[in-house]
PLY file of the C-alpha trace (Angstrom):
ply
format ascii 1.0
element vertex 434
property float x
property float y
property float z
element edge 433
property int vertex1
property int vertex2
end_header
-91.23 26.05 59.70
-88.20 28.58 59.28
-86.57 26.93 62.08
-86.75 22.92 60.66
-85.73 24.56 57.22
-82.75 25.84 58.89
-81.80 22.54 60.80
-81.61 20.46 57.22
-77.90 19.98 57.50
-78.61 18.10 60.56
-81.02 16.05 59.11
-78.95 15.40 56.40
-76.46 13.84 58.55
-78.98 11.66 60.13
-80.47 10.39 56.94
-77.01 9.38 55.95
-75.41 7.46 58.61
-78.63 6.20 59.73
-80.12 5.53 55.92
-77.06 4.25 55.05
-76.93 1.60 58.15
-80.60 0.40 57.00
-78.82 -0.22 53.29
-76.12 -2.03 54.86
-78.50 -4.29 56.74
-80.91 -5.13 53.37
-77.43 -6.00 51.72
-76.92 -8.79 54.81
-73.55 -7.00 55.64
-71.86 -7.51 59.09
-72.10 -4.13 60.95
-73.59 -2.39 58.84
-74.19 0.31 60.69
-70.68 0.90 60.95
-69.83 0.93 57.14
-70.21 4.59 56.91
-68.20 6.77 59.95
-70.12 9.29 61.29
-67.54 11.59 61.22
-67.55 10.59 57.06
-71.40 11.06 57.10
-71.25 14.75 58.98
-69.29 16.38 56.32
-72.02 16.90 53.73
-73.93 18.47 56.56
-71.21 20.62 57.26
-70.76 21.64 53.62
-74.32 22.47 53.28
-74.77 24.32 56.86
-72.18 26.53 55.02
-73.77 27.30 51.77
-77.02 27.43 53.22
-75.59 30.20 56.62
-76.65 33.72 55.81
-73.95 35.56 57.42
-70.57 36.66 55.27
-67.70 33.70 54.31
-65.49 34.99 57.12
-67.72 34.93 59.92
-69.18 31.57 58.54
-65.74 29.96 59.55
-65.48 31.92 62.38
-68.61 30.18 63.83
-67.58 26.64 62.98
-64.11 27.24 64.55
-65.85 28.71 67.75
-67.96 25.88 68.13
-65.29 22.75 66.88
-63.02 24.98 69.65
-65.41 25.58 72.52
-64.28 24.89 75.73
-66.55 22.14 76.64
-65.72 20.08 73.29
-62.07 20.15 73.73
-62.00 19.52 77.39
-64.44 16.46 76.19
-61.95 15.52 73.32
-59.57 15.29 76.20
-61.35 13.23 78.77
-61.97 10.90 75.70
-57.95 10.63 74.81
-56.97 10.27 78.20
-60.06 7.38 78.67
-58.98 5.56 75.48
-55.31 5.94 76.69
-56.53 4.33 80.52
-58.24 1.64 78.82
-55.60 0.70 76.36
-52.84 0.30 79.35
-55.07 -1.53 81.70
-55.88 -4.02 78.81
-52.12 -4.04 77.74
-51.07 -5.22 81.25
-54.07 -8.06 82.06
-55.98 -5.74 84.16
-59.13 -6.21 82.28
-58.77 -10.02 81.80
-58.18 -10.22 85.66
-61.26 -8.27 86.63
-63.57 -10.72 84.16
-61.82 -13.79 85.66
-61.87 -12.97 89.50
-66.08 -11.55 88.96
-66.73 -15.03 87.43
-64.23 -16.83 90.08
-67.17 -15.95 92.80
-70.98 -16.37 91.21
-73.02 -18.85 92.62
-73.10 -21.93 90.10
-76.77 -22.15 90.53
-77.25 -17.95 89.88
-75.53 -17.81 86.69
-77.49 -15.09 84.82
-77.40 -13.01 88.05
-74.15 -13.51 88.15
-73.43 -12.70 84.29
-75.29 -9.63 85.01
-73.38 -8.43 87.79
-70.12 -9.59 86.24
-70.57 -7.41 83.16
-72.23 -4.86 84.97
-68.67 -4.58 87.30
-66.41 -5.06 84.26
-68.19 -2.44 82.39
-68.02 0.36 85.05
-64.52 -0.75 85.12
-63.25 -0.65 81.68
-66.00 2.07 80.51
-66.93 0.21 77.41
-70.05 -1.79 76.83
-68.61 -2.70 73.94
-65.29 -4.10 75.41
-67.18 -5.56 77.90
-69.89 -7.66 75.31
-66.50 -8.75 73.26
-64.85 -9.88 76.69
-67.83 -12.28 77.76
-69.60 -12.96 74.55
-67.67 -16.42 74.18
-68.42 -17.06 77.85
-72.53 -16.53 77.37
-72.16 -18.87 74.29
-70.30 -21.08 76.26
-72.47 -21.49 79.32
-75.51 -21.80 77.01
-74.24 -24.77 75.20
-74.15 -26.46 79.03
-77.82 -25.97 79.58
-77.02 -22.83 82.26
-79.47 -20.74 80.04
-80.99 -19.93 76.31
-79.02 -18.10 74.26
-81.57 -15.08 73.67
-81.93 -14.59 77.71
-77.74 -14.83 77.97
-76.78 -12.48 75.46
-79.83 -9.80 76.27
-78.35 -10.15 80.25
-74.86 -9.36 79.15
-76.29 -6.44 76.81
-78.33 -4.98 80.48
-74.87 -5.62 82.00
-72.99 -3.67 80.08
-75.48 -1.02 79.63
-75.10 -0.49 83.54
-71.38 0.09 83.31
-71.49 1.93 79.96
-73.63 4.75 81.88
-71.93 4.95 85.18
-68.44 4.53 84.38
-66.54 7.94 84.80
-64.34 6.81 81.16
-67.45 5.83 79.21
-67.93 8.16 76.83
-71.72 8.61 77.61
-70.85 9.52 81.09
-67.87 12.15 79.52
-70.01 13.53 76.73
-73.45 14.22 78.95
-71.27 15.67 81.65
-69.17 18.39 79.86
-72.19 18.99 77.48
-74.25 20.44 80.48
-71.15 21.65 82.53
-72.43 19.39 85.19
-70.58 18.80 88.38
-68.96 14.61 87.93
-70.01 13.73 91.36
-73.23 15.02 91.61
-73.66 13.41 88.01
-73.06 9.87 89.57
-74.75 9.82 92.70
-78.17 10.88 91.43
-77.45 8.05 88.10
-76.33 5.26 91.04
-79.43 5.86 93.03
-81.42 5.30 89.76
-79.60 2.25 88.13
-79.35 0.86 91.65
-82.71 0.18 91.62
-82.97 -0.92 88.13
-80.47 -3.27 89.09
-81.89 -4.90 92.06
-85.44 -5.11 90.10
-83.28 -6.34 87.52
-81.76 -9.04 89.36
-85.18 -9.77 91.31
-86.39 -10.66 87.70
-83.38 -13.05 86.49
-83.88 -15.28 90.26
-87.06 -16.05 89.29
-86.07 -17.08 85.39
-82.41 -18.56 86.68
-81.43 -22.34 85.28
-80.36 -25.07 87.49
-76.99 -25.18 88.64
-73.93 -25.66 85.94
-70.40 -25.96 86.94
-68.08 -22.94 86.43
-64.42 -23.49 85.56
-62.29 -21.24 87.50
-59.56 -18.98 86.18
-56.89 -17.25 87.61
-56.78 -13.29 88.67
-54.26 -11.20 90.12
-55.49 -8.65 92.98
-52.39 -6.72 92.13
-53.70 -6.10 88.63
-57.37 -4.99 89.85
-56.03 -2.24 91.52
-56.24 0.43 89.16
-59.64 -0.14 88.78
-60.31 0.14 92.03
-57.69 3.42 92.61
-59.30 4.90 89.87
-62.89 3.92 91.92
-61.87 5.39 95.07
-60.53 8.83 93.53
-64.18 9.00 91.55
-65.76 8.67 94.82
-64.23 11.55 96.59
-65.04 13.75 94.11
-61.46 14.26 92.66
-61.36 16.20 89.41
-61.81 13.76 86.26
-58.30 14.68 84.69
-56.79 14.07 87.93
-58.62 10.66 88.04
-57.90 9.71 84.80
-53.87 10.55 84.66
-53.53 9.41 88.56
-54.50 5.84 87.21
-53.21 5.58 83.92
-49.97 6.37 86.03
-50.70 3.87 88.16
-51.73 1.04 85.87
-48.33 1.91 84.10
-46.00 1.23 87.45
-48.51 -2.14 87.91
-47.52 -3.08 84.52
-43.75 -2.49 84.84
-43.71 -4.25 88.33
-45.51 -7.58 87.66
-44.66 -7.95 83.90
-41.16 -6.93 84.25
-41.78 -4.46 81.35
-41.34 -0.54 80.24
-41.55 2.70 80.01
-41.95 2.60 76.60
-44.15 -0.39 76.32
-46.76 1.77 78.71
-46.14 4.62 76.09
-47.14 2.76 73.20
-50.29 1.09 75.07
-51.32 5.55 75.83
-50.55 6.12 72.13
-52.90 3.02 70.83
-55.77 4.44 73.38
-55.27 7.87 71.99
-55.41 6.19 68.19
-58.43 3.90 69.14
-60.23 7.17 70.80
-59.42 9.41 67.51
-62.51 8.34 65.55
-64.82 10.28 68.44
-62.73 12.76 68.68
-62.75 14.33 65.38
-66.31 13.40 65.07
-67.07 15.31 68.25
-64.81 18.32 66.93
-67.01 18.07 63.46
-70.35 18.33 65.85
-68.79 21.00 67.59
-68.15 23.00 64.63
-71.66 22.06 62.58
-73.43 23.12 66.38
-71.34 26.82 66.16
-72.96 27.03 62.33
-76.63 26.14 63.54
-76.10 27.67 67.12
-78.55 30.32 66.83
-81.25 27.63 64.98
-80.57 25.40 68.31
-81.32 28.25 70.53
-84.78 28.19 68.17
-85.27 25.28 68.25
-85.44 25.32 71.66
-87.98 28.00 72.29
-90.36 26.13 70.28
-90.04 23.23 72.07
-90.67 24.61 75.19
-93.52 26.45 74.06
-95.00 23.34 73.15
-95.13 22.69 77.00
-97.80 23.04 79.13
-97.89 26.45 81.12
-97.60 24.53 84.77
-95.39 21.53 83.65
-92.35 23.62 84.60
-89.06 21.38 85.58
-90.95 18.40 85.46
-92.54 18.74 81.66
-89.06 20.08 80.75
-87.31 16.93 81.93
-89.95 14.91 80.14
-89.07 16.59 76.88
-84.91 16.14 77.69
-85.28 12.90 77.84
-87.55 12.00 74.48
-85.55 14.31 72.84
-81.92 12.36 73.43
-84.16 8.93 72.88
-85.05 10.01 69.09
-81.57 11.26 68.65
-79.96 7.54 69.66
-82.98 5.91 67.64
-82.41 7.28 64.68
-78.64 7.27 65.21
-78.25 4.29 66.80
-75.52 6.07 68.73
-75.68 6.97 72.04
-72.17 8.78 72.22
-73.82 11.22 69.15
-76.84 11.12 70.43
-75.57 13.00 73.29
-73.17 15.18 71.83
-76.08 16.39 69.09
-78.50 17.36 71.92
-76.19 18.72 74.53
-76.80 22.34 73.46
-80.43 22.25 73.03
-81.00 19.90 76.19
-78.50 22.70 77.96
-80.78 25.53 76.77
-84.13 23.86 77.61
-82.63 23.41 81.17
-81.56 26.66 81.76
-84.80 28.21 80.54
-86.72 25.72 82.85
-83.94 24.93 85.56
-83.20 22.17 85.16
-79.79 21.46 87.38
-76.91 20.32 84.77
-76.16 17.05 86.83
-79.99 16.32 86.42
-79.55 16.82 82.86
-76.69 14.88 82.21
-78.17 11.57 84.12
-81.26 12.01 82.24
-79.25 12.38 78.57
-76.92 9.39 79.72
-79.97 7.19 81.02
-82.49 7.43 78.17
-79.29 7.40 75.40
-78.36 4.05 76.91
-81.49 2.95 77.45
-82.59 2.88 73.57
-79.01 1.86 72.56
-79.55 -1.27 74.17
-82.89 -2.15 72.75
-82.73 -1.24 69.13
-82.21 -3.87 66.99
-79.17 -1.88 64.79
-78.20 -0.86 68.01
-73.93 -2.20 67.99
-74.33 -3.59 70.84
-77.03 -5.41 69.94
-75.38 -6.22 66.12
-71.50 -7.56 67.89
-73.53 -10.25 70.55
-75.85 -11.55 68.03
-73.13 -11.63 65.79
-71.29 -13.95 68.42
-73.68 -15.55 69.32
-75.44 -16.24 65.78
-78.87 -14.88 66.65
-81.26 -12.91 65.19
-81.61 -9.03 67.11
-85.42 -10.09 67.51
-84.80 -12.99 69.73
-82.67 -10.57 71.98
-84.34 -7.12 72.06
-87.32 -8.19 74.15
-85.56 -9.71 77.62
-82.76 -6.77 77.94
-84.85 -6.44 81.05
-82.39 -4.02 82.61
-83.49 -1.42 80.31
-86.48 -1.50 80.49
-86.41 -1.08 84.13
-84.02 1.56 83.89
-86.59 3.35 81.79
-89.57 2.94 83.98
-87.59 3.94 87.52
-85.76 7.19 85.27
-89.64 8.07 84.24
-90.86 7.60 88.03
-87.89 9.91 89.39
-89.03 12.96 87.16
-92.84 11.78 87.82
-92.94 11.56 91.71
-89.74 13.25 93.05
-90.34 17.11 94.22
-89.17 19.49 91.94
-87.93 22.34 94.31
-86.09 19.30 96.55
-82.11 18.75 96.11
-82.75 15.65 97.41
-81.79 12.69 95.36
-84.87 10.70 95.08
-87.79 11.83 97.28
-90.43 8.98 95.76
-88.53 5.84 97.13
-89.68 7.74 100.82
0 1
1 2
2 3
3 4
4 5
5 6
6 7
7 8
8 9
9 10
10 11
11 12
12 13
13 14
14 15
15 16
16 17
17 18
18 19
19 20
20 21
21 22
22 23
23 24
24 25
25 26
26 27
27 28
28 29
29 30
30 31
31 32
32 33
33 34
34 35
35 36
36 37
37 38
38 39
39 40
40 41
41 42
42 43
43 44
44 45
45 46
46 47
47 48
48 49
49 50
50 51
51 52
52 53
53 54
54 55
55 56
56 57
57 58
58 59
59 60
60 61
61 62
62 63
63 64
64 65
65 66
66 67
67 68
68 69
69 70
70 71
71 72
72 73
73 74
74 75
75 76
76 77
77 78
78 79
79 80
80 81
81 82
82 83
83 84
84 85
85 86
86 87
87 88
88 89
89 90
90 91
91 92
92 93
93 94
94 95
95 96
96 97
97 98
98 99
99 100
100 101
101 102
102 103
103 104
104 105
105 106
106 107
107 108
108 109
109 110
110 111
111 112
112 113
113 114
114 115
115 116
116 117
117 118
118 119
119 120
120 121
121 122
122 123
123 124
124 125
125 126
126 127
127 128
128 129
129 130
130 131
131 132
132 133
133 134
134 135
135 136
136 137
137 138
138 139
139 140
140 141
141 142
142 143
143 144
144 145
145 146
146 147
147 148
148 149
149 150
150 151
151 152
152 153
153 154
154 155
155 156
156 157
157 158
158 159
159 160
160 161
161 162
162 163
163 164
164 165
165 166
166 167
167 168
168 169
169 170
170 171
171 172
172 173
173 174
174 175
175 176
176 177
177 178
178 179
179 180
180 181
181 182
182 183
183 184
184 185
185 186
186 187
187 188
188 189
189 190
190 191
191 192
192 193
193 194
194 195
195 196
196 197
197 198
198 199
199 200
200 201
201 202
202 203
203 204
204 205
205 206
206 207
207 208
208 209
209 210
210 211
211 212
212 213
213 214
214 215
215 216
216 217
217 218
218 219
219 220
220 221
221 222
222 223
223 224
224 225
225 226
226 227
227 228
228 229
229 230
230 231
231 232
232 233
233 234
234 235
235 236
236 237
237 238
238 239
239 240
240 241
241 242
242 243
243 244
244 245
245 246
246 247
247 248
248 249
249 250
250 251
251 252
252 253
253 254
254 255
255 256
256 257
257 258
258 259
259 260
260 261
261 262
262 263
263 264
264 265
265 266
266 267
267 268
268 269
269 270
270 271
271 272
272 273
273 274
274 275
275 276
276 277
277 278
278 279
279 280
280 281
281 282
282 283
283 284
284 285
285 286
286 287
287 288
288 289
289 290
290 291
291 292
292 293
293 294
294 295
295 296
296 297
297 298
298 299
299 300
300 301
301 302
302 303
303 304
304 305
305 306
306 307
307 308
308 309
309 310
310 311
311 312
312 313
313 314
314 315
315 316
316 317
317 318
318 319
319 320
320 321
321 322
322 323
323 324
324 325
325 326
326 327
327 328
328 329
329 330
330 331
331 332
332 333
333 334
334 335
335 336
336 337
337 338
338 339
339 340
340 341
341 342
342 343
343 344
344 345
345 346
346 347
347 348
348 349
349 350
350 351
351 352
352 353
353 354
354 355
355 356
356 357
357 358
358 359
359 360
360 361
361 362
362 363
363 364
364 365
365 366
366 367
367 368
368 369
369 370
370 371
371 372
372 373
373 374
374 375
375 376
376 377
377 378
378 379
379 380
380 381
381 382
382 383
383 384
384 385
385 386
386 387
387 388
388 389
389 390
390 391
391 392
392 393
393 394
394 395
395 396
396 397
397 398
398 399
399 400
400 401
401 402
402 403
403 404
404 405
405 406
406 407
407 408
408 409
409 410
410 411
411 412
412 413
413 414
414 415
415 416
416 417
417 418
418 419
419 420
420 421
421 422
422 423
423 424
424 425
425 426
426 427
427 428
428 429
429 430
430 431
431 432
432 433
C-alpha cells in the first residue's frame, strides 16, 4: 500500500492528461487529447513527487537531475533530434512524396486494400511516423472510397494497421528509439526478433484483406523520382548491417541533404533550416522525455518497489515466460490510459528493465515486447491520435474504425504465441513457427 501511496505523482500525471483528453472529447473538441501537452500535464507530478520525497531539498534535486540527465535519456533525446531532423530534410526535398507515389505507382488495381496496407506499411518504416504516414494517405483512402474500391471504415482502419507496422519497426520512430535505449538493448537484435513477429502479422494480415478486397478501380498514376528514394533506402541498408544508430541517422540526413542540393538545385542553408525545423518539431518529446527522466530519478527507488511486488505476484515456475506476460500488460495499461505509446514506453522502461533483469529477460526481448503491445493498443483505442486525425479526415466516428484494424489484432495474438510457445532458454528467434 506504501508503495502505490508513493507512486501518486505518477498517477497524478495520468489522471491529467488522460482526464483531461476525456473532457476535451465530452466538449466535441477536435483532438482533444492533444489540448493539454504532456510535458504541461507532468509538472504537477513533478511538483508533488518533490514535496511528497523524504530525503533533504538538496538531494531531492540531485535525484531529478540524475534521472532528467541519465545516460540513456539523453542519448534518447538525441536519437529523437537527429530523427525529427532526418525526417524534416527528406520531406523538405520530395523524398517522402516520392516514396507514397512510386508504392501506389505499382498495386494491383484489383488489390487495393492490400495494396494500401503495404503502401503505408513501406512509407511508415520509411519516414518513422504513423502519424506522417495517416496525414500523407488519408485523402487518398477517402478518395478511393468515394470510387467504390472500398468502405470508408475498412480503408481508414487498413491505413491505421499500415502505419502501425512502420511506426514499430522503423529505426527513427520514436517507439522503436524510446523501447531500445530504455532497456539498453542491442538495435539489431531489437529488429530482427520485431520483423519475424510483424512479418507474420502482416502476411495473416494481408491473407485477411484478399478475401474482403473490392473489385477492381482504376489508379491514377503519379510521378516518383528513384533518385529521391534513396535515402530511404541508404538509411535501410546501413540499419541492416547493424551500423550504430547515430551513424545511421547522420550518414543519411547527410545524404538526403547532397540529394536535395543536386536535383533541386538548392543549399546548404536550405538543408540547415529543414535539420533545425526537425529538431523544433522533435522538441515537444524531448523535454517531455527529460521531465520523465527527472520525475523517474524522484520515484526511482518506488519503481524498483514497485517492481518486486509485481513479480511476486508471479507464479513460482512462470519464470521468463510469466515475466514477459506481465512486460507486456504492463506497457498496454500505460498506452491505454495514456493514449500514448511514445510515454507509454518511456514511463515503463525502468520498471519493465528491472522486471527483466530480475527474471532475464534479454533487453532486445524487452524492447520488441514494449514496442509491440504499445503500438498495438495505440492503434485500437478510440482516443488513440491515430485513430482521432483519420476519422477526422475521413469524417467517421472511432467506432466504425476500431473493430477492422485487423493488423493489430494479429500482431497481438502472434506477440502472445511467441512468449507462449517459443523455448525460453533458446536464442533462437521464434522456435513455435518450427
Amino acid at each position: 500500500m506504501n508503495v502505490v501511496f508513493s507512486l501518486i505523482p505518477l498517477l497524478l500525471f495520468v489522471t491529467i492528461f488522460f482526464g483531461s483528453g476525456v473532457i476535451f472529447s465530452i466538449l466535441g473538441s477536435e483532438n482533444a487529447f492533444d489540448k493539454v501537452s504532456p510535458a504541461l500535464a507532468i509538472i504537477p507530478s513533478i511538483l508533488l513527487a518533490l514535496l511528497m520525497s523524504k530525503v533533504n531539498g538538496k538531494k531531492k534535486i540531485t535525484l531529478f537531475l540524475k534521472g532528467l540527465s541519465n545516460e540513456n535519456v539523453i542519448g534518447m533525446c538525441a536519437i529523437f533530434l537527429l530523427a525529427g531532423a532526418l525526417s524534416s530534410v527528406t520531406k523538405g526535398i520530395g523524398s517522402a512524396d516520392s516514396a507514397v507515389n512510386f508504392a501506389l505507382s505499382v498495386i494491383p488495381s484489383d488489390l487495393l486494400l492490400i495494396g494500401i496496407f503495404i503502401t503505408s506499411a513501406l512509407i511508415s518504416t520509411a519516414i518513422g511516423t504513423s502519424m506522417g504516414t495517416i496525414s500523407a494517405l488519408g485523402a487518398i483512402i477517402c478518395e478511393l472510397s468515394s470510387q467504390g474500391a472500398f468502405s470508408l471504415p475498412i480503408g481508414a482502419a487498413t491505413l491505421i494497421g499500415g502505419a502501425t507496422f512502420g511506426d514499430n519497426l522503423s529505426i527513427i520512430s520514436d517507439t522503436t528509439i524510446a523501447s531500445v535505449s530504455s532497456q539498453s538493448a542491442n538495435l539489431k537484435d531489437k529488429l530482427k526478433l520485431n520483423s519475424c513477429i510483424a512479418l507474420i502479422a502482416a502476411i495473416v494480415t494481408i491473407v485477411i484483406l484478399f478475401f474482403i478486397s473490392s473489385p477492381e478501380v482504376s489508379l491514377e498514376s503519379k510521378s516518383y523520382s528513384y533518385l529521391l528514394l534513396f535515402p530511404y533506402v541508404f538509411m535501410i541498408i546501413l540499419a541492416v548491417l547493424g551500423i550504430n544508430v547515430f551513424v545511421v541517422l547522420i550518414s543519411s540526413i547527410i545524404v538526403a541533404c547532397l540529394i536535395g542540393i543536386i536535383s533541386h538545385n538548392g543549399s546548404l542553408i536550405l538543408c540547415l533550416q529543414d535539420v533545425l525545423r526537425g529538431f523544433y518539431e522533435m522538441s515537444g518529446i524531448v523535454i517531455l522525455s527529460m521531465l520523465i527522466g527527472g520525475l523517474s530519478g524522484l520515484l526511482n527507488k518506488e519503481i524498483c518497489l514497485l517492481a518486486d511486488k509485481l513479480v511476486s505476484l508471479l507464479p513460482k515456475n512462470s519464470g521468463r515466460r510469466g515475466a514477459e506476460f506481465l512486460i507486456a500488460a504492463i506497457v498496454s495499461l500505460f498506452d491505454i490510459l495514456l493514449a500514448n505509446n511514445v510515454i507509454a514506453i518511456i514511463f515503463s522502461g525502468d520498471l519493465v528493465k528491472d522486471i527483466s533483469k530480475k527474471h532475464g529477460v534479454k533487453p532486445h526481448v524487452s524492447a520488441v515486447l514494449l514496442d509491440i503491445f504499445s503500438c498495438i493498443f495505440q492503434g485500437i483505442i478510440p482516443y488513440g491520435a491515430q485513430v482521432l486525425l483519420i476519422c477526422a479526415i475521413a469524417k467517421i466516428s472511432p467506432f466504425e474504425v476500431i473493430g477492422q484494424v485487423y493488423y493489430c489484432y494479429v500482431l497481438g495474438i502472434i506477440s502472445l504465441l511467441y512468449i507462449c510457445f517459443r523455448c525460453p532458454k533458446s536464442n533462437k528467434t521464434l522456435d513455435f513457427i518450427k
